[in-house]
DOZAZA-35521 format. One line per field, with one value per residue: residue number from 0; residue in one letter; x, y, z of N, C-alpha, C in turn. Coordinates in steps of 0.02 Angstrom, whole numbers, plus 32768, in hexadecimal, padded with zeros to 4 digits. Example, Ala and Ser with C-alpha at 12.3 -4.5 7.8 and 13.67 -1.06 7.14 Angstrom:
REM DOZAZA-35521
k c(0:1)
r c(a:s)
nx c(8294:8282)
ny c(7EE4:7F90)
nz c(8186:8162)
cax c(8267:82AC)
cay c(7F1F:7FCB)
caz c(8186:8165)
cx c(8294:8285)
cy c(7F5B:8002)
cz c(8186:818A)
REM end
This chain:
REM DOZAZA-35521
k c(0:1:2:3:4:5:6:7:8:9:10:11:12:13:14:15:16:17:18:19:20:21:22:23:24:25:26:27:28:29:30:31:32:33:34:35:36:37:38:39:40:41:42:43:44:45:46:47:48:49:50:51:52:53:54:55:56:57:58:59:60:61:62:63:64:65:66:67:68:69:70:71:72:73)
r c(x:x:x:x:x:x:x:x:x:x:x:x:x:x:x:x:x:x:x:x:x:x:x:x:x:x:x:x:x:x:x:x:x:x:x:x:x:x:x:x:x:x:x:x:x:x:x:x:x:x:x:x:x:x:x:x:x:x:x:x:x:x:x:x:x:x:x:x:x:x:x:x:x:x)
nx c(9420:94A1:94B2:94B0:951C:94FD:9552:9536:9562:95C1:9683:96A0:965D:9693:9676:9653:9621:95FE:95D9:95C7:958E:952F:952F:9546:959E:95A9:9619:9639:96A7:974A:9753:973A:9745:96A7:9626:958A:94E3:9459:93C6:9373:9303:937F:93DA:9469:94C2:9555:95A8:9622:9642:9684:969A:960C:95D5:9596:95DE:95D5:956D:9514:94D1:9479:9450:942F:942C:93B4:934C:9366:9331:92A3:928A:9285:9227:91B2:9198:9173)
ny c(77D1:783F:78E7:7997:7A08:7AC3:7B44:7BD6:7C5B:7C78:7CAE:7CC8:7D09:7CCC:7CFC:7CDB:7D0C:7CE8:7D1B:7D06:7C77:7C9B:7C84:7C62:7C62:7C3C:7C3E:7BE1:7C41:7C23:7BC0:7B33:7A78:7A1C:79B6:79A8:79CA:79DB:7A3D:7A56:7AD1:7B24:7B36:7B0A:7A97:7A9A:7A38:79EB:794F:78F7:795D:797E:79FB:7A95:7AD4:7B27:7B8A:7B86:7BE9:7BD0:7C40:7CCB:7D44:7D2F:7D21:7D86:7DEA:7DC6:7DCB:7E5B:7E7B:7E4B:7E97:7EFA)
nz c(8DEB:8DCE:8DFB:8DA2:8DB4:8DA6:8D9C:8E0F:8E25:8DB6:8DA3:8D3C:8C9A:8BE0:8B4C:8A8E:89F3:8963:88C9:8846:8850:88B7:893D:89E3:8A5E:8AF5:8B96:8C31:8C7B:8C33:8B94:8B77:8B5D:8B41:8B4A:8AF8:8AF8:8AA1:8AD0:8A9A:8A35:89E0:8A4F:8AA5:8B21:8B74:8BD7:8C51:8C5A:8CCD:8D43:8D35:8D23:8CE0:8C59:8BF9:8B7E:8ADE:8A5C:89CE:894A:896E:893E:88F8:895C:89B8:8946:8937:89D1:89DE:8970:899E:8A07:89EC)
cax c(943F:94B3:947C:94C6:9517:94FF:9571:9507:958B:960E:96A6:96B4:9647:9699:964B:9658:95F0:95F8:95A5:95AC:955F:94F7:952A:9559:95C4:95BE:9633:962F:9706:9780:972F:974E:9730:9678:95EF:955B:94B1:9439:9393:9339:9318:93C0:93FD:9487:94CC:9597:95CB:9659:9624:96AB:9694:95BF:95B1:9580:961A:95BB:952A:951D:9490:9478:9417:942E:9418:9368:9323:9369:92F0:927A:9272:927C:91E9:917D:91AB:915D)
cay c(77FE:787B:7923:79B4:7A42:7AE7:7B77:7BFD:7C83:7C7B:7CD3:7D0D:7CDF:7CE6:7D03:7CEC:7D18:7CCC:7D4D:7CDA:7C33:7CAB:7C58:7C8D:7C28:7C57:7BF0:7C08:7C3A:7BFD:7B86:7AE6:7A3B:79FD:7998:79E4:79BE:7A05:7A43:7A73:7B0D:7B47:7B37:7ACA:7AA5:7A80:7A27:79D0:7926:78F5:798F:7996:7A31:7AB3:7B04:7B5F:7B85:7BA2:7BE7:7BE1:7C74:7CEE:7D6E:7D36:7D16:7DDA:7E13:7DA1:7DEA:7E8B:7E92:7E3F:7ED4:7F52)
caz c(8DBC:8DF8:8DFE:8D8A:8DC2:8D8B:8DD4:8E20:8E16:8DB2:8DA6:8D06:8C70:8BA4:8B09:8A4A:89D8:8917:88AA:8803:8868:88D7:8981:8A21:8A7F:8B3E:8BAB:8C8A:8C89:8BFB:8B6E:8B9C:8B46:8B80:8B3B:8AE5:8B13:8A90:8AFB:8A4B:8A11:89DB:8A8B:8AAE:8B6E:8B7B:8C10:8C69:8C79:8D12:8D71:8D3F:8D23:8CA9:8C55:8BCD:8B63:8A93:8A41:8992:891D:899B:8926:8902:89A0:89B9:892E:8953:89F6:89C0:893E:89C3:8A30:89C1)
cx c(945F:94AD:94D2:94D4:951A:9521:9535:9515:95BE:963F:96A5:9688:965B:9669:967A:9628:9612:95D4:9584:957D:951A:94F1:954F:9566:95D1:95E3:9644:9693:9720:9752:975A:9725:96F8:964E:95B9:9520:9486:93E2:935A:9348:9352:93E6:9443:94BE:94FA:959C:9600:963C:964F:9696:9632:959D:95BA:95BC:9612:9581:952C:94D3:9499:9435:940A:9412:93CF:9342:9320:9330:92B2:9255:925E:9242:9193:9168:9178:9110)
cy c(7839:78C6:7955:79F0:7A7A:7B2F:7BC3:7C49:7C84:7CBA:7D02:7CD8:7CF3:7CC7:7D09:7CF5:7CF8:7CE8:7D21:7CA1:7C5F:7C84:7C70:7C52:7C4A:7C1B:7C0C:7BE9:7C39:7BCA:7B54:7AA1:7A20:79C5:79CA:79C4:79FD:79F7:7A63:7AC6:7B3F:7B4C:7AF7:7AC0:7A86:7A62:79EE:7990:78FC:7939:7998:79C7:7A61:7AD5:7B44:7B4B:7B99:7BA1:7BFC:7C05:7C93:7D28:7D74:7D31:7D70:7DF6:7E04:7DCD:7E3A:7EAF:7E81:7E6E:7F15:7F60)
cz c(8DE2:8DDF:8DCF:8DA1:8D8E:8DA9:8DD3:8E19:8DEC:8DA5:8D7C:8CCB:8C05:8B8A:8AC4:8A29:897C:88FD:8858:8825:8896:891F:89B5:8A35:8ADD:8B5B:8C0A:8C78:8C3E:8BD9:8B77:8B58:8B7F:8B54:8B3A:8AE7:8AEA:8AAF:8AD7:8A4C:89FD:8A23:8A8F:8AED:8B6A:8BDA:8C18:8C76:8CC0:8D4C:8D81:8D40:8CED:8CA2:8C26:8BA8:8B01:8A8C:8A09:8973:8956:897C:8914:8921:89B0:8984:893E:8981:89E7:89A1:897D:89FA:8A17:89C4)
REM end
């Protein structure tokens, strides 16, 4: 199986955010067309499958994980 890269630095990393769905869309550069690889808990891991490597990340109910954390804080 060949091995997955994951860039260690990258250049530049965007963001969206979806306030009605509650999802954050991070992507390493420019959003790109990838394959999505859900890794459970609301996580879900975009990558390039020619190139092998991670192009971005989405996490859904961002906002409640934020209180979540938050209340557990207190």
């Amino acid at each position: 199986m060949e091995a997955l890269r994951v860039l260690e630095k990258p250049e530049s990393i965007t963001w969206d955010y979806d306030e009605d769905a509650d999802v954050l869309y991070l992507s390493i550069g420019e959003p790109q067309p990838a394959v999505g690889v859900d890794i459970g808990e609301g996580l879900i891991v975009r990558y390039d499958e020619n190139r092998k490597e991670v192009v971005g990340l989405t996490l859904i109910g961002l906002r409640a994980r934020l209180l979540k954390g938050l209340a557990a804080g207190r």
